[in-house]
C-alpha positions, 0 to 999 in steps of 0.5 A: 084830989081836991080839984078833980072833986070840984071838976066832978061837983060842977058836973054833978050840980048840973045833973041835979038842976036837971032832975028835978025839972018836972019831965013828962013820962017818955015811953021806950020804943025800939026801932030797927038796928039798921044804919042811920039814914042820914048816909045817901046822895044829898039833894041840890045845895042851897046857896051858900051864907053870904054875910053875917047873921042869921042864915036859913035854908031848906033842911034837907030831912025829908021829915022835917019841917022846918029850916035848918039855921046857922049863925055867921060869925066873919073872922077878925082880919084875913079869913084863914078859913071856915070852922062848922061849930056844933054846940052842945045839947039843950043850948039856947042862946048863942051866946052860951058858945060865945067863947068858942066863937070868940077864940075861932073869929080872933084866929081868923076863921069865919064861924058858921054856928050850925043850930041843932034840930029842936034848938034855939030858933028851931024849938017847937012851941012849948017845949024847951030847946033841945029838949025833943031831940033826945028820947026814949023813943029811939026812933025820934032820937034817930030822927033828930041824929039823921037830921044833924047829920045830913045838915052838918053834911050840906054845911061841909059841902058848902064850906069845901066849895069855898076851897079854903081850909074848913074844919069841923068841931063838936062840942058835947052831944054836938060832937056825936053829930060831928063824928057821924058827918066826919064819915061821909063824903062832904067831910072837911079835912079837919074834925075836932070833938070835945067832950063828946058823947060817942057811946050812947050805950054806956051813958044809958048804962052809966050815967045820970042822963041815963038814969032819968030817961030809965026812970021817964020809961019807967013811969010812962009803963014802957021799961027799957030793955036789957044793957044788952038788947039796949046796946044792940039797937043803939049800935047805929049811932057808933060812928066808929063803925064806920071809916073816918073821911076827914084827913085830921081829927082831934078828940079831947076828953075830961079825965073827970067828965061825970056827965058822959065818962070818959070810958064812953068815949073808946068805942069810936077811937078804937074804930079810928085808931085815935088817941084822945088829948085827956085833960085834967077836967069835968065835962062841963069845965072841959067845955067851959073853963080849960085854957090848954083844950083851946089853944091845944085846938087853935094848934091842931087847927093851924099846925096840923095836929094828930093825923087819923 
């Protein structure tokens, strides 16, 4: 008991640093239940990364205006293979995710940290990173969702034609766009998610995180809508709803996760038909400070692990 109140403290002290950051009011706008378009025939690929470090080309986003970015980390000794990894919301330093890195190079799989819409290098100016990727405004939240996607979609294009094993893993709301890209065509045969947040609904409804965007719609004169119209719109978004492409998936949850809750992730296993991997840990110390998830991940990853 007492640990599980530590592994939910650590979840909750985050929450709180966070709401007491000055956030301007954000309006709610709905925008249609129609599927994400992120989905279609992708355009010419660019070139595929070469070398080590930074890596840039053109997003393939109609809407966007600036360049999708990946940091290309080489495995330590023979390459088994390439690993996409999505980090978590709001990261602004690489480093943050050196760990991940560091246990995928020392296994040896080279590791192209694919830097999300509105992250890091690709903030926009006078905002904090990852901060306009998630919105009241469903039809920016849509944007930026649909631009991760069709990224992390051109990634695993160009990751297959490399014909060596690639795998695809996402960290915290990375794991949302992961999920999504596991959908489609260009899916590698392998996709982990870890503490990912696959109910958007019920965090809204359920959490902290959803609490202060209630209250930044509040403020800005534009409420958000019932639980039930909420869900409705935000019903796109579930990549349960759509049939899983990878051949492999490892879904690992926090059995005390306070940030995005454990039940928050049913929709999409149900769709899948996965059982998650539940760990004695918060959302935060899953991510962050849980020894079994990694080497439970490194044996998915080398051995084959659960089959969708």
């Amino acid at each position: 008991m007492a640990l599980q109140r530590l592994h939910r403290a650590v979840d909750e002290l985050a929450m709180w640093v966070e709401d007491r950051l000055d956030l301007p009011p954000a309006a709610f706008h709905p925008s249609p239940a129609a599927p994400l378009d992120c989905f279609g025939p992708l355009a010419r690929l660019p070139a595929a990364p070469r070398q080590a470090g930074l890596w840039e080309a053109p997003s393939p986003h109609p809407a966007a205006g600036d360049r999708m970015q990946v940091i290309v980390g080489p495995a330590e000794g023979p390459t088994r293979g390439v690993v996409i990894l999505v980090p978590p919301w709001k990261i602004s330093r690489a480093r943050l995710v050196a760990g991940w890195e560091r246990l995928l190079r020392d296994a040896g799989y080279e590791v192209w940290l694919a830097v999300p819409p509105a992250h890091m290098g690709r903030t926009p100016p006078g905002q904090r990173s990852g901060e306009p990727f998630v919105s009241p405004d469903l039809a920016l939240l849509r944007r930026s969702v649909e631009q991760q996607v069709l990224e992390l979609r051109v990634l695993g294009a160009l990751a297959r034609a490399r014909r060596e094993p690639a795998a695809l893993i996402g960290l915290s709301l990375g794991g949302l766009g992961a999920a999504l890209a596991a959908t489609t065509p260009e899916a590698p045969p392998s996709v982990a998610l870890v503490a990912a947040p696959l109910d958007l609904a019920a965090i809204i409804g359920r959490t902290r995180i959803g609490r202060r965007y209630r209250r930044l719609a509040e403020r800005a004169g534009a409420p958000l809508p019932s639980p039930e119209a909420l869900a409705a719109l935000l019903a796109p978004f579930d990549p349960g709803l759509r049939p899983l492409a990878s051949r492999r998936a490892f879904v690992a949850i926090g059995r005390h996760d306070g940030i995005t809750t454990r039940r928050a992730s049913l929709p999409v296993l149900h769709g899948w038909g996965i059982l998650p991997q539940a760990y004695p840990r918060g959302h935060l110390t899953l991510l962050f400070a849980c020894r079994e998830v990694r080497e439970d991940l490194l044996r998915f990853l080398g051995e084959g692990g659960p089959r969708a």
